[in-house]
C-alpha positions, -999 to +999 in steps of 0.1 A: +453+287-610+460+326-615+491+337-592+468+352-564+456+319-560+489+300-562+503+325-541+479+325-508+483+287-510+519+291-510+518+318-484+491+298-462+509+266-462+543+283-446+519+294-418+536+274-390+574+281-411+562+317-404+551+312-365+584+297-362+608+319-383+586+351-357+597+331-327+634+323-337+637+357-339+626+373-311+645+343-292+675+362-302+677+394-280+693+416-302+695+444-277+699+475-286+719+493-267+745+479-267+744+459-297+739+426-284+739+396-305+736+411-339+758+386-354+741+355-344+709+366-363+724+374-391+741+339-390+709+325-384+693+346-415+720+340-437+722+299-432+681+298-441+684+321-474+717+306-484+694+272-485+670+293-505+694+306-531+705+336-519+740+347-521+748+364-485+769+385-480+778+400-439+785+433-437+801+453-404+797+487-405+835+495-393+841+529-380+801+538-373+784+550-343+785+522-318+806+499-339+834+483-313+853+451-314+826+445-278+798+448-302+804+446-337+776+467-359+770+434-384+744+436-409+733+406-438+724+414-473+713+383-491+702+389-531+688+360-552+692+368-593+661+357-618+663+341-649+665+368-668+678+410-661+649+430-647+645+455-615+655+444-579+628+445-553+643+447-515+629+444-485+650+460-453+641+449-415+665+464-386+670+436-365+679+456-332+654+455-303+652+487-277+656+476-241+623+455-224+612+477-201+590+468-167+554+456-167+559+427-191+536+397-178+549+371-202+587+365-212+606+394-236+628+369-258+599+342-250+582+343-285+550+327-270+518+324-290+484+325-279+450+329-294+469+341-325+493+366-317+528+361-308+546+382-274+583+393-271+604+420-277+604+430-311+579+407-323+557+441-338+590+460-345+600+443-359+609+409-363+572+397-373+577+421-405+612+406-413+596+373-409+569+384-429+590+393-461+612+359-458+580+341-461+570+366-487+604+355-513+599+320-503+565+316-513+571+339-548+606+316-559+580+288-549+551+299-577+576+316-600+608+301-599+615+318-631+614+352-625+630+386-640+655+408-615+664+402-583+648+394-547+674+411-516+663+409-487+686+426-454+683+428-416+703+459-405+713+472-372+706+503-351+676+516-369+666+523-329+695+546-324+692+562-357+709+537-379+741+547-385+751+510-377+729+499-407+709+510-436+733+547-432+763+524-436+751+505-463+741+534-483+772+548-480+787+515-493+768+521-525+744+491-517+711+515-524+725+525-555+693+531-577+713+516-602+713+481-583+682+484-562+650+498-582+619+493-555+627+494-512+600+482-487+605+482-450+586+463-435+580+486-405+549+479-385+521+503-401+496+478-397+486+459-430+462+484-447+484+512-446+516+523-467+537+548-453+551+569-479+578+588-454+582+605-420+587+643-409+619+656-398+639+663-372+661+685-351+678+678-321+695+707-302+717+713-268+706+744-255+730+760-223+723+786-203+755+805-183+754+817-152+785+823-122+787+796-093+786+817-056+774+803-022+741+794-017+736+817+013+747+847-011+734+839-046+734+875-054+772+872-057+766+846-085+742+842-118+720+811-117+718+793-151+691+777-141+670+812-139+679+814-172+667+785-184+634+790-163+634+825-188+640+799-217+610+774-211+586+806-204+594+820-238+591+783-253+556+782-235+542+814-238+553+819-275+572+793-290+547+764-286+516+784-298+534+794-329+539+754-334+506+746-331+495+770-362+518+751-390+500+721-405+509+697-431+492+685-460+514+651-452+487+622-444+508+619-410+492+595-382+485+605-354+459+635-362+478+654-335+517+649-355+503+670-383+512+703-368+546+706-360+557+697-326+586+702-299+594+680-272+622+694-245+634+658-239+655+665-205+672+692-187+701+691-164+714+721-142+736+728-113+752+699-095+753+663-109+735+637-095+750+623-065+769+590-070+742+556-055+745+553-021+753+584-015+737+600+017+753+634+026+734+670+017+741+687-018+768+715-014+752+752-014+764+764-049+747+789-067+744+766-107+765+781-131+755+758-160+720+745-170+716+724-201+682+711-222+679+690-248+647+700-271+633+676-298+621+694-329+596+676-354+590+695-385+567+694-417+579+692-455+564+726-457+591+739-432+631+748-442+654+738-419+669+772-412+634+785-403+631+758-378+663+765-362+659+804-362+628+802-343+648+785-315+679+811-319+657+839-322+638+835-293+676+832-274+685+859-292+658+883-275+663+865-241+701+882-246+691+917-257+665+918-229+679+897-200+708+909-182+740+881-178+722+858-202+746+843-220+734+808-241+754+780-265+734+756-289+750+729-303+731+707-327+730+670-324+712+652-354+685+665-380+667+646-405+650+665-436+615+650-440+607+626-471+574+615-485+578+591-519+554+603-540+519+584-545+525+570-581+557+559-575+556+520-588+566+507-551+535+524-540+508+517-571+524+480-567+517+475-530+485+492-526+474+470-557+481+442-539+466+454-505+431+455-520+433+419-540+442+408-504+422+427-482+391+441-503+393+473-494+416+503-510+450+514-489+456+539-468+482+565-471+504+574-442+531+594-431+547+580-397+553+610-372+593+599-365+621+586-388+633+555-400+655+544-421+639+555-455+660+587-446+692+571-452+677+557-485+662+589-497+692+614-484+723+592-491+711+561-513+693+587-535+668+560-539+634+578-540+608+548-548+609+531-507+578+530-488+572+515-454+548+485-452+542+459-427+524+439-403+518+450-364+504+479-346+523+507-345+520+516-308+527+485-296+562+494-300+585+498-274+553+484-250+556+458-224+541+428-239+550+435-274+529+415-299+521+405-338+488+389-350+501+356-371+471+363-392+482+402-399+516+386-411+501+360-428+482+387-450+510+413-453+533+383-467+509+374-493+508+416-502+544+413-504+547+382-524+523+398-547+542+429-552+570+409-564+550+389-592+542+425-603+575+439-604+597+409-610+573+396-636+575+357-649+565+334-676+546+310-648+532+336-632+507+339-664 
C-alpha cells in the first residue's frame, strides 16, 4: 500500500477522533477579548500530544498587549523529533475566538453536528483547522513512525487582536527561527482548494480635527472640529477614494473587489461624549472643539508605505493651506507591510501537490484581503516559506452560526498529512 493509500485510511479511521477533538474545542470559549480561558486549551492540547510524543512546552507571552495576571496571554508549542535530522514542518492555529455576536440559532460553545457540519464559535476560525492538523501528525507518526525532522504543532493567542499575545511573541522568542523551523502552515480557513500565499497591508491612523468650544447659541465665537472633519470626509470622497480605486495588484487577492486598494473610516467621534446609561437630561450647548476618526488603510505590495501615508497627510496638508482655523494631529496606530511567499517555495509546491492527489483538481492561489499571523513570521521570524491552508469557509467567520464541514477537514488533514511524508521523508513511507 503506497503512502496515499495508508494515509487516507489513517486519516479516515480518526474521523469521529476528529469530530470530537472539533467539538472539545469549540467547548472551550476561548474569548477573545478578554482572553478568556486560554490556558485550559492549551492544557487540554498539551495532555493529548504529550500522549502522542510530543514534548510541550507553555509559553506566556509576559509583558505583551493584553497579557495581565486576570488573563494570562498563554500559548503551547509541542515538537515531536524523527529518527533521524531533517527540516521541521509546523503547523500554527490561534486558539482565541472573537465575541458570539446576536442571531445565533444554535449554541456558540455547543459544538453540535448535523448533517455534516459542526456549529460554534470558532469552529471555521479556527478550531476545525487546529483539529484538522492534530489529526494530520497523528495519522503521519501512525504510517511513518520513522520519519526525518520534526512535526510542531502550536495554538497561539490573540491572532484576533493582532497577535501580539502569540505568534508576535513567539517570534520574538526566536521560536521561528529559520534555523529551527524550515516550512509554516496556518491552518486558517481558506477553504481546502486554496493556498494563501500572504495578505495585503495595513495602516491604521487617528486623524483629529481642532476647533474652539463656545456656546451653542453663538457658535461664531467658537471653531467647530466637527466642520472640519466634514471638510476631511469630502476630500476623502471627492478625491481620495477615486484615486484608491485606480491601484491594482497583480496579488491573486480574494475577493475580486480587495484587489484595488481600499480605505475604510472605521468610526468617528466629535464633540461631547456619549452620555453615561440611564442618563435622561439634554446635551449641553457647546460648540465641539475636538473631532476624531479612525481610518483603516489596506494597501497592495505594489504600494510603499510612505506613499500610502502621504496621500492621507497630503490631502490635510491642503485642507490647512486652504481652510481657515484648520488645525489636524495624526497619530498612527499599527501598520503591517504586505507579504506574499513566493509560488515555488517548497511549503507551497508541497501542499498544492498534495491538494490535487486529494482532490483531483490543481490548487488555487490566494491572497487573503486582511492580516494574520504570517506577518509576524515573515517580518520578525524572518521565516519566508509559511503559507495559509485550511479547512472552512472564509466568510463564515465572525458569523452567527459559525460552522466546519467534517468532510472539508477530513480532506485538508489528509493534504496536511501528506505534505509531511514529503517534507519529513521516511523509509516506510516507500
Amino acid at each position: 500500500m503506497d503512502i496515499t493509500a495508508r494515509l487516507t485510511a489513517e486519516i479516515r479511521a480518526r474521523r469521529d477522533s476528529l469530530i470530537a477533538l472539533t467539538q472539545d474545542l469549540i467547548r472551550i470559549p476561548t474569548l477573545n477579548p478578554p482572553g478568556l480561558n486560554y490556558r485550559e486549551i492549551c492544557d487540554y492540547l498539551a495532555d493529548r500530544l504529550s500522549a502522542q510524543g510530543f514534548v510541550v512546552a507553555l509559553v506566556r507571552a509576559e509583558g505583551a498587549p493584553g497579557d495581565s495576571d486576570a488573563h494570562p496571554r498563554w500559548n503551547m508549542v509541542a515538537r515531536r523529533e524523527g529518527t533521524a535530522p531533517g527540516d521541521c514542518v509546523h503547523f500554527n492555529s490561534h486558539h482565541d475566538v472573537v465575541e458570539v455576536g446576536h442571531g445565533w440559532t444554535r449554541a456558540p460553545f455547543g459544538g453540535a453536528l448535523e448533517d455534516g457540519r459542526i456549529y460554534g464559535r470558532g469552529a471555521c476560525d479556527m478550531k476545525g483547522g487546529l483539529a484538522a492538523s492534530v489529526i494530520a501528525a497523528e495519522a503521519f507518526l501512525a504510517s511513518c513512525p520513522e520519519f526525518s525532522g520534526a512535526i510542531e504543532i502550536s495554538a497561539t493567542a490573540d491572532e484576533e487582536s493582532g497577535g501580539f499575545g502569540g505568534v508576535a511573541y513567539l517570534a520574538q522568542q526566536g521560536w521561528f527561527d529559520p534555523d529551527r523551523v524550515q516550512h509554516v502552515i496556518i491552518p486558517e480557513p481558506l477553504h481546502k482548494d486554496r493556498i494563501c500565499l500572504g495578505h495585503r497591508g495595513v495602516w491604521w491612523a487617528e486623524v483629529e480635527t481642532k476647533g474652539r468650544i463656545a456656546h451653542g447659541s453663538m457658535p461664531f465665537l467658537g471653531d467647530s472640529a466637527i466642520r472640519h472633519m466634514g471638510a476631511v470626509l469630502a476630500e476623502i470622497e471627492d478625491r481620495l477614494y477615486p484615486h484608491l480605486a485606480t491601484k491594482r495588484t497583480a496579488m491573486p487577492v480574494v475577493p475580486e473587489g480587495a484587489r484595488q486598494s481600499t480605505l475604510n473610516i472605521n468610526s468617528i467621534h466629535g464633540g461631547e461624549p456619549e452620555p453615561e446609561p440611564g442618563y435622561t437630561g439634554l446635551p449641553a450647548p457647546c460648540v465641539a472643539d475636538r473631532c476624531r476618526i479612525i481610518l483603516d488603510r489596506r494597501y497592495l505590495i505594489e504600494e510603499d508605505i510612505a506613499e500610502v501615508k502621504a496621500e492621507v497627510t497630503g490631502l490635510l496638508d491642503g485642507l490647512k493651506a486652504q481652510r481657515a482655523g484648520f488645525d489636524y494631529a495624526i497619530r498612527d496606530l499599527f501598520e503591517v507591510q504586505p507579504t506574499m511567499t513566493a509560488q515555488d517555495a517548497p511549503i507551497v509546491r508541497s501542499t498544492a501537490a498534495a491538494i490535487e492527489r486529494v482532490l483531483g483538481q490543481v490548487a488555487d492561489f490566494v491572497v487573503s484581503p486582511g492580516t494574520y499571523d504570517q506577518k509576524h513570521i515573515d517580518r520578525i521570524g524572518r521565516l519566508k516559506n509559511c503559507i495559509a491552508y485550511g479547512p472552512g469557509l472564509l466568510n463564515l467567520a465572525h458569523q452567527p452560526d459559525e460552522w466546519v464541514g467534517v468532510q472539508d477537514m477530513e480532506d485538508s488533514a489528509l493534504v496536511m498529512a501528506l505534505v509531511l511524508a514529503d517534507l519529513l521523508p521516511s523509509a516506510s513511507a516507500r
